[in-house]
C-alpha positions in Angstrom: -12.1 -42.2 -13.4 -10.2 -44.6 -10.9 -6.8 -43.6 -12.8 -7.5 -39.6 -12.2 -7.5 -41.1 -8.0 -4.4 -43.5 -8.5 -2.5 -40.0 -10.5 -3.7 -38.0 -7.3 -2.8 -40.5 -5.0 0.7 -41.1 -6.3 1.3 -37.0 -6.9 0.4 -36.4 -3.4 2.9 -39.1 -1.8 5.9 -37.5 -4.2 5.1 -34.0 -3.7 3.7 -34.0 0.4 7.0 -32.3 1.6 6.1 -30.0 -1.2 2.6 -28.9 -0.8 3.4 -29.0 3.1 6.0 -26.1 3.1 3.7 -24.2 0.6 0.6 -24.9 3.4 3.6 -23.4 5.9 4.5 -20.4 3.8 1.2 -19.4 4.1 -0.2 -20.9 7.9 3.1 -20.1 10.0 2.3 -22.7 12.1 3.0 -26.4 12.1 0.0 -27.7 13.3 -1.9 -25.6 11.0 0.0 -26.3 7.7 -0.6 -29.8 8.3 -4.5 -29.1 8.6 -4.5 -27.2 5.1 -2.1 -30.3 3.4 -5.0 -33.0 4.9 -8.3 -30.8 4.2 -6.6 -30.1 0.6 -6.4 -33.8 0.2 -9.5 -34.4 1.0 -10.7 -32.0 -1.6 -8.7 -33.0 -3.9 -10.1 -37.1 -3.4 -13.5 -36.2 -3.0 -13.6 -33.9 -6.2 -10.7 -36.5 -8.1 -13.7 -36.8 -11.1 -13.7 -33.2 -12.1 -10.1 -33.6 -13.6 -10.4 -33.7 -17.1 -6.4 -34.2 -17.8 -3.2 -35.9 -15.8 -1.3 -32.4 -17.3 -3.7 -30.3 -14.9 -3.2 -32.6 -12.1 -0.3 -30.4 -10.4 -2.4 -26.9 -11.1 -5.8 -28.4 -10.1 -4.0 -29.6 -6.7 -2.1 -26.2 -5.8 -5.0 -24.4 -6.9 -7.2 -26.9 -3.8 -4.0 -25.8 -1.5 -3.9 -22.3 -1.7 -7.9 -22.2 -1.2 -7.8 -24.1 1.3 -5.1 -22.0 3.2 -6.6 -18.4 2.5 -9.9 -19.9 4.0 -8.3 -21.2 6.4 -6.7 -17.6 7.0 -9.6 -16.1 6.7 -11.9 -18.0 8.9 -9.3 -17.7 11.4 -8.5 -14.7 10.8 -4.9 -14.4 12.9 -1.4 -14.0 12.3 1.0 -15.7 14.3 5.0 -15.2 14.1 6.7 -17.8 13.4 9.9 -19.2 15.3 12.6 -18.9 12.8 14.3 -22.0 14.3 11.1 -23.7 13.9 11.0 -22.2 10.0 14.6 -24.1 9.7 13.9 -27.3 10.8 10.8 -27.9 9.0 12.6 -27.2 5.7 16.2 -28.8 6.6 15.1 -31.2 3.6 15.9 -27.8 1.1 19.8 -27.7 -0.6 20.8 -24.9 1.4 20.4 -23.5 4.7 17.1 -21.2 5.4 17.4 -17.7 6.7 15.0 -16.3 8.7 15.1 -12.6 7.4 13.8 -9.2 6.8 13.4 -10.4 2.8 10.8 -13.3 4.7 8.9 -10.6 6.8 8.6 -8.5 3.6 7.0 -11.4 1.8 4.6 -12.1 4.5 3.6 -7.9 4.6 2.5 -8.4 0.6 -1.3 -8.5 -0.6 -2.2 -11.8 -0.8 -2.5 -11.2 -4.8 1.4 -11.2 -4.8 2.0 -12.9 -1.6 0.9 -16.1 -4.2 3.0 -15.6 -7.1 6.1 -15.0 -4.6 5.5 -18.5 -3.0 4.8 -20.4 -6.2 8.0 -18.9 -8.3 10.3 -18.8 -5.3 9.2 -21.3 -2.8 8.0 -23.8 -4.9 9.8 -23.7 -8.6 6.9 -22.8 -10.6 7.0 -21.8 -14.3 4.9 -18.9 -15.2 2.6 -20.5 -17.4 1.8 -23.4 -14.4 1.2 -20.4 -11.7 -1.1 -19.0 -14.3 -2.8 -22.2 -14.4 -3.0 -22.5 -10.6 -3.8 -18.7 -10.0 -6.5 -19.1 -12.7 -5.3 -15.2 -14.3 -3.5 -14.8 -17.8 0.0 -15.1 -18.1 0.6 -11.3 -18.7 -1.5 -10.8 -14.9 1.2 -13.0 -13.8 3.9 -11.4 -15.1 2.9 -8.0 -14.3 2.0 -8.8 -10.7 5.6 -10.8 -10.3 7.3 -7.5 -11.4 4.5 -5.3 -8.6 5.2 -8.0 -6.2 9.3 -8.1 -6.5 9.3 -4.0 -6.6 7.2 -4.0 -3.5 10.0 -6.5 -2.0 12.9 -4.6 -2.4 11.2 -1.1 -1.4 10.5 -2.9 1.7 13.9 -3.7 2.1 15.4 -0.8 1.5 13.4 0.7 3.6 14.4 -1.6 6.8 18.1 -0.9 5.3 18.0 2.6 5.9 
């Protein structure tokens, strides 16, 4: 049991610049991002004996991060815009320059559903099969809602094109 806590404790000091720009992807907001990240680790301490294996550990914890975000959200229940020179600076850590852009707003205007596959496969790297893991649907839900998600990106763009 004490090496599941050590695994989690050592994954979260690696990966915090990680799981805080997913918390801001979805929060908009500094302050609150950082909320999510801490209340997210908390979970993830406090519940540390329901992980059966170390090849979950990076599923099980995005999983804890996303919930924790949408309740967040939802309890909430705002939107706030974000300053795009705000956006830049908290990610200046990423290989190339960040846009604030159209293609971002369109991201933020998708069902939550696809809004999550979006941030997992672009925004943080993910395989397929992990975010199927982390989503908790099959791999073909995944797939399928990737493809909904990324038509539903570029109508939207076109769109503010035209």
């Amino acid at each position: 049991m004490k090496s599941h806590y050590i695994k989690i404790e050592t994954f979260i000091r690696e990966n915090g610049p990680s799981m805080y720009r997913m918390a801001f992807s979805y929060m908009k907001n500094e302050q609150d991002a950082m909320d999510v990240v801490q209340d997210s680790i908390v979970k993830a301490l406090r519940n540390g004996a329901t992980l059966t294996s170390e090849e979950q550990l990076k599923s099980w914890l995005y999983k804890i991060l996303i919930n924790t975000a949408v309740d967040k959200l939802r309890r909430d229940k705002r939107i706030e815009i974000v300053n795009p020179e705000a956006f830049d600076e908290l990610i200046s850590d990423a290989d190339e320059p960040f846009e604030f852009s159209e293609l971002e707003e369109a991201v933020d205007g998708l069902p939550l559903m696809y809004k999550h596959i979006i941030i997992l496969r672009f925004y943080q790297d993910m395989k397929l099969e992990t975010i199927s893991e982390v989503l908790d649907v099959n791999l073909s839900t995944v797939k399928t809602r990737l493809y909904k998600a990324l038509n539903l990106l570029k109508r939207t763009v076109e769109e503010t094109e035209l």
